[in-house]
N, C-alpha and C positions, 0 to 999 in steps of 0.2 A: 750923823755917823751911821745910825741903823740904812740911810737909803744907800750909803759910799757902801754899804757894805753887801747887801742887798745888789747894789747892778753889778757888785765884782763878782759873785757867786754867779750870777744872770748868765756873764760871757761867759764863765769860766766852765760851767755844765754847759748850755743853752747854744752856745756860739762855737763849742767846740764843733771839727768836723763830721757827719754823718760816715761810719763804717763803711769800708767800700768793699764788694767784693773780686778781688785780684783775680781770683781765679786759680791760683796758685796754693799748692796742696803740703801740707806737711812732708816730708820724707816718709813711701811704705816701707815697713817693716818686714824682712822676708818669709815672715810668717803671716802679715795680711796680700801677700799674691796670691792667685789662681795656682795650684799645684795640677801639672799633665803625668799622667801615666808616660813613663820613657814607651819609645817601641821600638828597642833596636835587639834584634836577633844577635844568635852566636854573637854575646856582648865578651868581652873581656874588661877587666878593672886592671889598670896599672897604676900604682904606690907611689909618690915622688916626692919628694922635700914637705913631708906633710899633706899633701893632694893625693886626693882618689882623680884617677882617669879613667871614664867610661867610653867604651869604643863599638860599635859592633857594625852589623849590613844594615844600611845605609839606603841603600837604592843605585841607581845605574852611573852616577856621577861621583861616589867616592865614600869617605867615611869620616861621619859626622863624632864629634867629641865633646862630653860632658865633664862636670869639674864639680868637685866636693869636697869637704876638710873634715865630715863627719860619716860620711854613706848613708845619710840621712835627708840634708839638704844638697840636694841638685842644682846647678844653673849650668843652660846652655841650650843650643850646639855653642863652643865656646873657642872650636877651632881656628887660627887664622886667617882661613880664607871661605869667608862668610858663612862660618861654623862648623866647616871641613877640615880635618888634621890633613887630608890626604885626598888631592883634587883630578879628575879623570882630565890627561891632557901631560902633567907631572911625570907619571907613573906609568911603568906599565896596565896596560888596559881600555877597555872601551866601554865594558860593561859587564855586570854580574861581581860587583865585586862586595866580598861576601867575606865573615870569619875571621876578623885580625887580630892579629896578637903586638902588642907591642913592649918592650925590654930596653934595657938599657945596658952596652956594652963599648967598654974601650971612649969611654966620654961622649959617647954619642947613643943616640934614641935609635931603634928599628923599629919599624912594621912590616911584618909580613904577614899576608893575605892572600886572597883568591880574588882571580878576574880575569872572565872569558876560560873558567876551568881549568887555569894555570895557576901558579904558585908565583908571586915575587917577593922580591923587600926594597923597599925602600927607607932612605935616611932624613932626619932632624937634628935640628938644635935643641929643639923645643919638644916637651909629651905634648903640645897643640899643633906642633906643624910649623909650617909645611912640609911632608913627606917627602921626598924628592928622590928620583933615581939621575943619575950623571948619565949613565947607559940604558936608556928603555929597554928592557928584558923581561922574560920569564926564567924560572929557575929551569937544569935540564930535567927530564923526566920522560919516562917513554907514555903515551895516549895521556888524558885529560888528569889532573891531581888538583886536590880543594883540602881546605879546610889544616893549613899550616902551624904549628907548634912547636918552635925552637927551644931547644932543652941542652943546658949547660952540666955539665956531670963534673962531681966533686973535681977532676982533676983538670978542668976546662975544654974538655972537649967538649965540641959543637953538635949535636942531632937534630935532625930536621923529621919529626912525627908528622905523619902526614894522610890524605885518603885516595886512592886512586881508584878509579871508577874501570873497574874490571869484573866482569859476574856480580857485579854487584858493587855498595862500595866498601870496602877493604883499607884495614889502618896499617900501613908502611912504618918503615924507618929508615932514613939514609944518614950517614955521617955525610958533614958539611967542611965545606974547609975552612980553615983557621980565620979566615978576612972576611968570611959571611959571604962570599961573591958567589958561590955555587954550592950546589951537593956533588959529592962524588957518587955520580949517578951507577957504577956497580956495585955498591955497599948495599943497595935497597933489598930490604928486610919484610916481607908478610912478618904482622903483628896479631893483629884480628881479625876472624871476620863472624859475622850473624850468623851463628849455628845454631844458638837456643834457642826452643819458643818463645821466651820473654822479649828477645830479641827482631822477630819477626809473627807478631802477633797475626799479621792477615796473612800467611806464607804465602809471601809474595816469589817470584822466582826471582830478582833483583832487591836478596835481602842487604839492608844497613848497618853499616856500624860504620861510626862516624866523630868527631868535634875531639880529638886526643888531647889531653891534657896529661902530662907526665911531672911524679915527684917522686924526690926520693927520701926515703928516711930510714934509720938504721940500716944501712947498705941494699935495702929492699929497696924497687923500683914500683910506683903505685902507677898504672896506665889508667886513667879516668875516661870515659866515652859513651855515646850516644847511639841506642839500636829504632830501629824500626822507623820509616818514613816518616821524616818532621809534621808531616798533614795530618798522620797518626793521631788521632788520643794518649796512644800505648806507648807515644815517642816516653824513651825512660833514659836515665843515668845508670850504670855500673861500673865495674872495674875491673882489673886483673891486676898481678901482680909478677915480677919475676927478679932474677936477682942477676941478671946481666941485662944492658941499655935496650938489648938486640933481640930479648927474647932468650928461651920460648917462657912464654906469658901463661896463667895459671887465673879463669875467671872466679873470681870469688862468690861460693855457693849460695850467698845471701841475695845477688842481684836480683832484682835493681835496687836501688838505696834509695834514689827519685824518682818517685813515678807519679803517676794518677790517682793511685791505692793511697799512696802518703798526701800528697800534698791536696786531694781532692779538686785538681785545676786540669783540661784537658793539653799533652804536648807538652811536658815537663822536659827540657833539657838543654843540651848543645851551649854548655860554657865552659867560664875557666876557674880556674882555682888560684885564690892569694893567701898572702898572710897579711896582715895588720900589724902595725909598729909594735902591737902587747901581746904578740904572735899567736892568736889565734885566727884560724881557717877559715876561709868563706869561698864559697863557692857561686858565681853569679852567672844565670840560664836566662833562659825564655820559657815562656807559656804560651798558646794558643789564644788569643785576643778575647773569646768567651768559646764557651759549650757547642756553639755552632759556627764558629765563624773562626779559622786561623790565624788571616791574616789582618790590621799587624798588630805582629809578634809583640807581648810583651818581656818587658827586663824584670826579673826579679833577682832576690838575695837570697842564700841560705845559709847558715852557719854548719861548720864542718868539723867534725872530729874525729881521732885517729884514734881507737877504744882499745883496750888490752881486754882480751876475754877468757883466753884460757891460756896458761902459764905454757913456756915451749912454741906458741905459736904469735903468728907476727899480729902485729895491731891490725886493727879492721875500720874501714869508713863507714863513718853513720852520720847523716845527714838529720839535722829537729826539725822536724814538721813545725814545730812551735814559733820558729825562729823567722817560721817564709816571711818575706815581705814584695809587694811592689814598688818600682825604684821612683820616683817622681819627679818631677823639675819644674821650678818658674823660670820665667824671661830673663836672661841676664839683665 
């Protein structure tokens, strides 16, 4: 009995098979991948059934899109067509396409952008694409205009904030028509332009202001934007305010709220501003790649808030330094 029992134990360890290795790896964990610093300039963040969508300039072929459920973890480009929301070929343009914004109106997706120093929009199904225009165009406008920001006012009317490179670059306004198809190119409005020092730190004679972002709250209109050459150190955030769509704009005396002083990172700026489903502000830029080198551009995050400071006057934007972060992504 002891040997029956003895050769069964024999095979039963002994004769089993020697481990093999397959090769073949447990499932990673999105917290055991490589995380990349994003590098997409003038990024915008667009909100959609739970998803953060990350957008910005891209390069000379279009604009690449990132996807998140916390703005925390990143994956992508995550775009349709081989990680492009918006493909050069689709769209108007050939090159230089730079600054989008994307929204969502009447059951469908826009982006509008710059490329070749014009303005268009194109249409989706999808916040990932593909972008599409049915009529290759630019918007009308008289000499070159960048840097697009369609803003919807309580009562639904359409404004297209804009920059057009005249003396300098200069923040416009035109009202849009009702179908998104055009501006009604003589409604166009000077909004801003680089007058202060803070704003033209190297006084250059071709001063900046530039990347408009407009909100409104308590019937106040807040204009958000960008001074001084993005290659700048000194590139900063500010604001104005005023209490009609069109101006005239009033810059608020604490400018800049982002800069190099706060955030101690050189090339602080040119983004957009959201809200979060628990409706707090964020505001999401670029910085200058390091201390010596600009390009490329990183994406970061900031948290934003809209402060009550002295009773009788209107709220004020203040940006937490504490808040900065850079945006990151693994591989889908």
């Amino acid at each position: 009995m002891k040997t029956s029992a003895y050769i069964y134990l024999l095979c039963l360890f002994g004769c089993s098979k020697p481990s093999v290795d397959t090769g073949i790896k447990p499932p990673t964990k999105p917290s055991d991948l490589p995380a990349y610093n994003i590098g997409l300039a003038d990024p915008t963040i667009f909100a959609d059934n739970g998803k953060y969508y990350l957008y910005g300039t891209s390069g000379d072929v279009g604009f690449e899109v990132y996807e998140s459920s916390d703005l925390v973890n990143w994956k992508g480009p995550v775009g349709k067509n081989n990680g492009y929301a918006l493909s050069k070929g689709e769209s108007f343009g050939t090159s230089g396409f730079w600054a989008p914004q994307v929204f969502k109106y009447q059951n469908a997706y826009y982006m509008a952008y710059t490329a070749n120093e014009q303005i268009a929009i194109a249409k989706s199904d999808s916040p990932l694409g593909p972008f599409k225009q049915t009529e290759i165009k630019s918007l009308a406008g008289n000499g070159k205009q960048i840097d697009p920001f369609l803003f919807f006012d309580t009562d639904g009317k359409p404004y297209l904030y804009h920059v057009k490179l005249q003396n300098g670059n200069r923040i416009f306004v035109s009202e849009m028509k009702a179908d998104l198809s055009d501006v009604l190119k003589e409604t166009a409005v000077e909004c801003i332009n680089a007058s202060l020092p803070w704003e033209n730190t190297e006084s250059l004679p071709w001063a900046v202001a530039e990347g408009p972002t407009v909100i409104k709250l308590k019937n106040l209109y807040y204009l958000i934007y960008s001074a001084n050459d993005f290659r700048n150190k000194d590139y900063a955030v500010g604001y104005a305010t005023s209490s009609s769509p069109i101006g005239p704009w009033r810059k608020y005396e604490g400018n800049p709220i982002i800069s190099r002083a706060t955030l101690k990172l050189n090339g602080t700026g040119h983004g957009d501003l959201f809200i979060t489903p628990a409706g707090d502000y964020k505001y999401v830029m670029h910085t200058h790649n390091n201390n010596t080198q600009v390009s490329p551009r990183l994406t970061g995050l900031i948290d934003i808030k809209f402060q009550k400071i002295k009773d009788g006057e209107a709220e004020v934007i203040q940006a937490d330094p504490t808040t900065f972060k850079l945006l990151k992504s693994t591989q889908p």
